[in-house]
C-alpha positions as CSV (number, residue, x, y, z in Angstrom):
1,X,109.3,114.5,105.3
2,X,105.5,115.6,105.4
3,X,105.2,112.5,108.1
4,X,108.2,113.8,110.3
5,X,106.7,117.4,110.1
6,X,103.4,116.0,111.3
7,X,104.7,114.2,114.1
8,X,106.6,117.0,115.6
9,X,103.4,119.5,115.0
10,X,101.4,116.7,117.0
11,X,104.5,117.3,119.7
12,X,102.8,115.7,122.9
13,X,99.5,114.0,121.4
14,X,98.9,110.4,122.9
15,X,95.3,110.4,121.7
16,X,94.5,108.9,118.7
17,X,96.4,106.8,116.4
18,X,99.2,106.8,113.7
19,X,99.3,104.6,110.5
20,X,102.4,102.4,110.1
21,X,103.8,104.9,107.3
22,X,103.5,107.9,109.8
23,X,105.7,105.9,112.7
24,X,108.0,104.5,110.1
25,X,108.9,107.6,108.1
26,X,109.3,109.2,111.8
27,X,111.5,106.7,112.5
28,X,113.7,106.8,109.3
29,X,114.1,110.6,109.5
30,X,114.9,110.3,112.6
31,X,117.7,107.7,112.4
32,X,118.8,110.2,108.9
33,X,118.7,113.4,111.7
34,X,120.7,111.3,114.1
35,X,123.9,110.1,111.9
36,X,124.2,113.8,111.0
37,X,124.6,114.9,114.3
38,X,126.8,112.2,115.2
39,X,128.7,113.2,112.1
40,X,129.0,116.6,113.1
41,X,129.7,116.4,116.9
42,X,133.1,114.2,115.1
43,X,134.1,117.1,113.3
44,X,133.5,119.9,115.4
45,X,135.0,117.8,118.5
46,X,132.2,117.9,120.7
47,X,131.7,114.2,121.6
48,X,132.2,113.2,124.8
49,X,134.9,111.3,126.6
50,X,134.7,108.5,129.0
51,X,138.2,107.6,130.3
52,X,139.7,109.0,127.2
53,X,137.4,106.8,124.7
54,X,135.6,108.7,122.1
55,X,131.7,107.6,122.8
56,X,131.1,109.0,118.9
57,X,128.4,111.2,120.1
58,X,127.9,114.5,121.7
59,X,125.8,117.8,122.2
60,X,124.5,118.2,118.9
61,X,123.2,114.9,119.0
62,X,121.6,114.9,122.9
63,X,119.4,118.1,122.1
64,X,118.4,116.4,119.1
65,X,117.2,113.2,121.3
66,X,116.1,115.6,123.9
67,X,113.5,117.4,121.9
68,X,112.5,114.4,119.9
69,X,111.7,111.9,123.1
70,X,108.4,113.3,123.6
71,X,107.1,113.5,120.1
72,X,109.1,109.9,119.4
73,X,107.0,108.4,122.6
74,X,103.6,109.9,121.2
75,X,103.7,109.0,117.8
76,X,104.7,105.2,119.1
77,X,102.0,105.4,121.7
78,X,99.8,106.1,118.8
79,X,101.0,103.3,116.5
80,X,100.2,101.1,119.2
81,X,96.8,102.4,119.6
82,X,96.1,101.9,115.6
83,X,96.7,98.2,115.9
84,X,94.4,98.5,119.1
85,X,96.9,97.8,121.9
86,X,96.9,100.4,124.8
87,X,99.8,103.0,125.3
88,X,100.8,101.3,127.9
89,X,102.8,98.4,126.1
90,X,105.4,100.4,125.5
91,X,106.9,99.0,128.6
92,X,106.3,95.3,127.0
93,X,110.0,96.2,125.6
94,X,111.5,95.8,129.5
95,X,111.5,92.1,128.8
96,X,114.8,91.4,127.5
97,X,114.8,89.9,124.1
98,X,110.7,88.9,124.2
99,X,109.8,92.5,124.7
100,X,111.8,93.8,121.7
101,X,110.6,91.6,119.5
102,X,107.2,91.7,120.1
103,X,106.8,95.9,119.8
104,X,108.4,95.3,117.0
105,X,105.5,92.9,115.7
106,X,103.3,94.9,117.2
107,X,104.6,98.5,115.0
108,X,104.9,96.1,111.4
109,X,101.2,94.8,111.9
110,X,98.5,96.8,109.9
111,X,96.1,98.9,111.3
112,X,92.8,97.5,112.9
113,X,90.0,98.5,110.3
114,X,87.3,100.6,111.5
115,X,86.8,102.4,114.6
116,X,88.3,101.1,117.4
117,X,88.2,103.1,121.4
118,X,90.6,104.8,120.1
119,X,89.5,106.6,116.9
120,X,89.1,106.2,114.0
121,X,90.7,104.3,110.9
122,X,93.8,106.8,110.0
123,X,93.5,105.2,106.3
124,X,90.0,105.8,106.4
125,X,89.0,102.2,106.1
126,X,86.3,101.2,107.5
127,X,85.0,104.2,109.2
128,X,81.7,103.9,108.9
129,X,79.7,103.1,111.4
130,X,78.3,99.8,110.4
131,X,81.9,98.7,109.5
132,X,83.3,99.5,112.8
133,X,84.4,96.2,115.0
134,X,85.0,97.3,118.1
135,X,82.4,100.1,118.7
């Protein structure tokens, strides 16, 4: 929870970078936060309805999305800085299929040790000046 409190504190921040633990537990909270609104826009009938059809989601759950895009889109921008890609690549996922599974590559691989142009070592490894690779 510490990570998902962190992320939300660091609310537009695209400098920097983010360990793989920081994205992930972001991302599992945030999947957690998600079901529960879908779960209670059901019960409190406030989904929305497309020809008659339930879509199974509704208002709770789009302000949820809509104050978590930003802080969702840093903390991946980040990620993708820690394993020394620019933030940029986060269009990479517009290539059907390809795309997808390369950011997904790209937010499983370990950091880049040492100081990179975008900071330094989130774990700590590597900081040191003579251990950087990239400086």
């Amino acid at each position: 929870m510490n990570y998902y409190i962190s992320v939300l504190k660091n609310y537009a921040t695209f400098t920097g970078r983010a360990r793989r633990k920081e994205y992930w537990m972001f991302f599992l909270f945030n999947v957690i936060i998600c079901i529960v609104a879908m779960v209670l826009d059901n019960l409190l009938g406030l989904t929305f309805k497309t020809s008659g059809i339930n879509m199974g989601y509704g208002y709770i759950y789009m302000l949820y999305t809509l104050a978590v895009f930003i802080p969702g889109l840093a903390v991946w921008v980040r990620r993708l800085h820690d394993v020394g890609k620019s933030g940029w690549f986060v269009f990479i996922v517009l290539i059907p299929l390809i795309g997808a599974i390369w950011i997904l590559v790209l937010l499983c691989t370990d950091s880049k040790p040492g100081v990179n142009k975008y900071g330094p070592n989130p774990k700590g490894i590597g900081n040191n000046q003579f251990d950087s690779i990239d400086s």
